[in-house]
C-alpha positions as CSV (number, residue, x, y, z in Angstrom):
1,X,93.7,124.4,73.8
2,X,92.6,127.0,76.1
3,X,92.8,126.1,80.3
4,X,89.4,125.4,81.4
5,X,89.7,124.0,84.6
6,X,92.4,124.2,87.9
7,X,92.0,121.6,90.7
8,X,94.5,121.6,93.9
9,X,94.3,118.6,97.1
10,X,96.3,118.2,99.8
11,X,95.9,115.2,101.8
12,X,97.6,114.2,105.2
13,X,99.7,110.6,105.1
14,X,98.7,109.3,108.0
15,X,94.7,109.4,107.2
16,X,95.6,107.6,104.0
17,X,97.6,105.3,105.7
18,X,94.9,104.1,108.2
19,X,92.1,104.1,105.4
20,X,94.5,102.0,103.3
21,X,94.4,99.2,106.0
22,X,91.1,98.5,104.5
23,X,90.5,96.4,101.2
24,X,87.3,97.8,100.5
25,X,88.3,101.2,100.7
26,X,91.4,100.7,98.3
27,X,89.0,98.4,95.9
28,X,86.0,101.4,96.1
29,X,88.8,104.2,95.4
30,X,91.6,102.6,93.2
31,X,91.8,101.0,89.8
32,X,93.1,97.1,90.0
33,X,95.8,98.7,87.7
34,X,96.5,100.8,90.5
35,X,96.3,98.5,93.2
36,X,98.8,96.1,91.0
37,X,101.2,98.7,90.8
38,X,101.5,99.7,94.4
39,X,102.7,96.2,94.9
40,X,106.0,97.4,93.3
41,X,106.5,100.4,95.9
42,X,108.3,100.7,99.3
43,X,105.9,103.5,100.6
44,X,102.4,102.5,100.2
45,X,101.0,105.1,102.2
46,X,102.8,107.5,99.7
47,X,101.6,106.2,96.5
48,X,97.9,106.0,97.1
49,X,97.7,109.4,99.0
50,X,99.4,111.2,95.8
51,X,96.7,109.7,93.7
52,X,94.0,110.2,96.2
53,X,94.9,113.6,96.0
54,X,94.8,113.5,92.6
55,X,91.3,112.2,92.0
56,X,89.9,114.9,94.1
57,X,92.1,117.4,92.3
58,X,90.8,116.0,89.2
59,X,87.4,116.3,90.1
60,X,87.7,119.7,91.0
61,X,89.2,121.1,87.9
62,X,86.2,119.8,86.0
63,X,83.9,121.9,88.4
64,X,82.0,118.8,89.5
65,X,83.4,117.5,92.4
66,X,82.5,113.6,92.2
67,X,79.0,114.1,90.9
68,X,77.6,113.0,87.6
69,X,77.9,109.4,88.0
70,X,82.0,110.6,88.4
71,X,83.7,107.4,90.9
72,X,86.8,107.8,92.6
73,X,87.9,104.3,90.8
74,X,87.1,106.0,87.4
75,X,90.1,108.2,87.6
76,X,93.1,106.1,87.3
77,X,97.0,107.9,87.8
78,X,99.5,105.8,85.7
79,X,103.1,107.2,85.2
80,X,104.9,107.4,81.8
81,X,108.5,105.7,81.5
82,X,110.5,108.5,83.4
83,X,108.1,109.2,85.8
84,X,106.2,111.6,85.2
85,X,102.2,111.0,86.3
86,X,99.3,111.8,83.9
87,X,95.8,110.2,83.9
88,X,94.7,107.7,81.7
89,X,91.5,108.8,80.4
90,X,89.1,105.6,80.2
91,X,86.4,105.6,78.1
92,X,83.9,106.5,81.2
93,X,85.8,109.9,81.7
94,X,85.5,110.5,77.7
95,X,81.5,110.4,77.9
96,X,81.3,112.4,80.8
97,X,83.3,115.0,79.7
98,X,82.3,114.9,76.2
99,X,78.5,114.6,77.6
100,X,79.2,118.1,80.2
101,X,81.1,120.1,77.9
102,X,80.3,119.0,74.6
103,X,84.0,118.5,73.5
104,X,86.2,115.8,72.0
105,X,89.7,116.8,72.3
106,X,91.0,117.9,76.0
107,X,94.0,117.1,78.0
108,X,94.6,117.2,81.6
109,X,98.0,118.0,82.9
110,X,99.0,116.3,86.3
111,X,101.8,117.3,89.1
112,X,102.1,115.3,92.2
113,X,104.2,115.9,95.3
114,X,104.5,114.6,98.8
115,X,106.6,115.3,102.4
116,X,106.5,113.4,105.4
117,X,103.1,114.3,106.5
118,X,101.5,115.0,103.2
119,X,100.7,114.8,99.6
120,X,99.3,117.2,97.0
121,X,98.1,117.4,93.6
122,X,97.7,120.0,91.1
123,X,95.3,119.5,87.8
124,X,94.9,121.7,85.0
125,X,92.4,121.0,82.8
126,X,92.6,122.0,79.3
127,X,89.5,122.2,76.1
């Protein structure tokens, strides 16, 4: 697989902590898996704005930004057993990718990171 696509976001906590507040935002931006699991985690505020930041990252190493019928909600951040994030790749993101690029196989690589006052996210998408 050859890299195709890089996508960086840096977001600051404390917007992401006031937007969080609302339901509607975290039901128009977040999978219910999502949602579910940040019912498990001390710091709220830290686990949606790494996978805020992550959805816009992953948006911008397609080159689309969220166009194309492309939702926030559609991108969902799960973490394997020891931690490590990757996206889980619904069968919403496999037409639109297979629809823009005229590809089957692909892979997305995912790193996520946060301080105090922010949270970034860095995408590399490979076909």
């Amino acid at each position: 697989m050859k890299l195709s696509g890089v996508g960086i976001d840096i977001v600051k906590n404390s917007r992401i902590k006031k937007m969080i507040r609302n339901k509607n935002f975290l039901k128009r931006v977040f999978s219910s898996y999502e949602i579910l699991d940040s019912k498990k985690k001390v710091n709220k505020t830290s686990f949606f704005a790494k996978r805020f930041a992550a959805k816009e990252a992953f948006s911008k190493s397609l080159g689309t930004g969220f166009r194309n019928n492309l939702n926030f909600k559609d991108i969902v951040v799960k973490n394997d057993r020891s931690g490590k994030p990757f996206f889980y790749i619904t069968k919403k993101i496999k037409f639109i990718i297979t629809k823009k690029f005229k590809i089957k196989n692909f892979n997305f690589l995912l790193s996520i990171s946060d301080e105090k006052n922010y949270s970034v996210a860095f995408v590399i998408f490979q076909k």
